[in-house]
C-alpha positions in Angstrom: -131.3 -146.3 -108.6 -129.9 -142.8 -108.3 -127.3 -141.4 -110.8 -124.7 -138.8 -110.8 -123.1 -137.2 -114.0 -120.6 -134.5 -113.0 -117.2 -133.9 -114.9 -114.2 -131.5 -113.8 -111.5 -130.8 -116.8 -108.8 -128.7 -116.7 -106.8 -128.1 -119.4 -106.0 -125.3 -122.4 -108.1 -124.3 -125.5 -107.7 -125.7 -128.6 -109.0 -123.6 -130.4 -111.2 -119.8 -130.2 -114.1 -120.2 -128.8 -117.1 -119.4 -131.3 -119.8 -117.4 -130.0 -123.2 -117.8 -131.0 -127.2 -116.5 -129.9 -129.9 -118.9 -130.2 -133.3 -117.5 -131.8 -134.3 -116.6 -128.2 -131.2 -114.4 -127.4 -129.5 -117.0 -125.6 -125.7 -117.1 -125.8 -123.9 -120.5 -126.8 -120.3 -121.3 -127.2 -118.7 -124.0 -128.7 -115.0 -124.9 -128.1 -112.2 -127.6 -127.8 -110.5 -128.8 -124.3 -107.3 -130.3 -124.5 -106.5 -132.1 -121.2 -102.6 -133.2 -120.9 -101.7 -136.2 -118.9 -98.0 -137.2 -118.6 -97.5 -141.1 -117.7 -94.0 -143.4 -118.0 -94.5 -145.7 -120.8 -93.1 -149.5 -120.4 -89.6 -148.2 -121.2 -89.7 -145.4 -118.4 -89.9 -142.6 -120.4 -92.2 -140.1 -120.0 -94.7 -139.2 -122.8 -97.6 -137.0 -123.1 -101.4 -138.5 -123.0 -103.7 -135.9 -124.3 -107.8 -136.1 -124.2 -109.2 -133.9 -126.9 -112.9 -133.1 -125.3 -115.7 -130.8 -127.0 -117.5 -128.6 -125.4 -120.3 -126.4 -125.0 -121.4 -123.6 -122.7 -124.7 -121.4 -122.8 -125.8 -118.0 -120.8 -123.4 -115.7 -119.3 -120.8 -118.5 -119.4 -120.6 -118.5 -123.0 -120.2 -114.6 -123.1 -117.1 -114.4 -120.7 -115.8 -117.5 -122.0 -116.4 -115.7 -125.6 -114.6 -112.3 -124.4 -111.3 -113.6 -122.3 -110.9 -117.3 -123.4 -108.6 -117.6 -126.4 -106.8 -120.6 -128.3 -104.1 -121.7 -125.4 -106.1 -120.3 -122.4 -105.8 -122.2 -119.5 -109.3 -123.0 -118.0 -110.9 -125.4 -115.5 -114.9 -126.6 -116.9 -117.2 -128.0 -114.6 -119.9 -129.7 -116.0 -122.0 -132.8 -117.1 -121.6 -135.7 -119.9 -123.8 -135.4 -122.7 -124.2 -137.9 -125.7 -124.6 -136.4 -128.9 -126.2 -138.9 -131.6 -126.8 -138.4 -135.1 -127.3 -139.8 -138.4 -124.6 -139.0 -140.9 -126.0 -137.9 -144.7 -124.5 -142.1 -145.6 -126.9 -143.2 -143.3 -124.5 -144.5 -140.2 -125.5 -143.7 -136.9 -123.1 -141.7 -135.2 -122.4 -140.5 -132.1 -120.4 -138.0 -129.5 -119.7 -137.6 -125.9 -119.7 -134.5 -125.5 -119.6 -131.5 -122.2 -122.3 -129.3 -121.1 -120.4 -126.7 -118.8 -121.6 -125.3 -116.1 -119.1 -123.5 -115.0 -116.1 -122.1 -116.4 -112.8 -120.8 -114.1 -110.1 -118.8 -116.5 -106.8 -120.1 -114.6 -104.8 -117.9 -116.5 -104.1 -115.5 -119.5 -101.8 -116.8 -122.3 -99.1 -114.1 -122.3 -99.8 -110.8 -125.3 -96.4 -110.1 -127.0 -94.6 -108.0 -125.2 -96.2 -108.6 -121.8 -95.2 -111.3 -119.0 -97.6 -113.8 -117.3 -98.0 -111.1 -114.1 -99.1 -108.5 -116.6 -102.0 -110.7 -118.2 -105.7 -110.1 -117.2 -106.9 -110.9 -114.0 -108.4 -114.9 -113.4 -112.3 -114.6 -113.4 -115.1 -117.3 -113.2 -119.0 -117.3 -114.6 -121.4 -119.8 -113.1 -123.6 -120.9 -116.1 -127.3 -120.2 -114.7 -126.9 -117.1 -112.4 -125.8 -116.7 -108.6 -122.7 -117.5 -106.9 -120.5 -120.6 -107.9 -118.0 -122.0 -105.1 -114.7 -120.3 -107.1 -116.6 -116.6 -107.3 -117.8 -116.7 -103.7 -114.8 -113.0 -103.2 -111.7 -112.9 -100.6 -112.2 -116.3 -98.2 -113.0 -115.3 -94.4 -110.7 -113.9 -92.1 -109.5 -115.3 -89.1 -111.2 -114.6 -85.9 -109.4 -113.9 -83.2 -110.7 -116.4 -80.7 -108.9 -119.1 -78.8 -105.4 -120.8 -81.0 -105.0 -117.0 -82.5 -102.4 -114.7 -81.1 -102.1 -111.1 -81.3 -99.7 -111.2 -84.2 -101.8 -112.8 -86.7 -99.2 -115.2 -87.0 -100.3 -119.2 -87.1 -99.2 -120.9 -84.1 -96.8 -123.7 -85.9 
């Protein structure tokens, strides 16, 4: 039976993201998700849902997301489930779903005092094991200017 485990969150920090190196030199970071859902309740008022997720990134990922993501960034993860399980020091088994990212996309800066959203640092993305990732691919094609295109550059609707 085949399987597929992919995740795609979208949501703001909870927290600084906490850079670490392995033994072998290999960056990790660990860091908090908070994904916001708003939904009507039985009365028809609209209240906020929020999904606290954990997780973790490794390689060149971690280091951007360790340089430009801060507690409130806005940031869209793209990654797999990953079940943590443990045994706590009472002797319970425990256990943790957790996300390994893949990739990270900075949507935008949180605001520095003094400075307005347009201001902020520019968006940037970091696939998590080298090359290209679909959001980091540059500028998207131009038109051509074969049949359905006039001179103007202008769309025909």
């Amino acid at each position: 039976m085949a399987s597929f485990n992919k995740v795609i969150l979208a949501g703001n920090a909870t927290r600084d993201p906490e850079l670490r190196y392995t033994q072998s030199g290999m960056a990790v970071v660990e860091l908090g998700l908070a994904v916001n859902e708003k939904r009507k309740d039985a009365q028809g008022n609209w209240v906020d849902d929020v999904v606290f997720v954990d997780v973790t990134l490794w390689g060149r990922t971690a280091e951007v997301a360790g340089e430009y993501v801060q507690k409130g960034s806005a940031i869209l993860i793209e990654g797999r489930l990953k079940l943590d399980q443990w045994t706590s020091q009472s002797g319970e088994k425990r256990q943790k779903l957790k996300v390994t990212g893949d990739k990270l996309v900075l949507l935008g800066q949180k605001p520095r005092d003094g400075q307005s959203q347009a201001q902020a640092a520019p968006q940037a993305s970091a696939p998590a094991r080298g090359g290209y990732s679909a959001y980091d691919e540059g500028p998207p094609p131009q038109a051509s200017s074969g049949a359905g295109a006039d001179d103007g550059g202008d769309l025909p609707f």
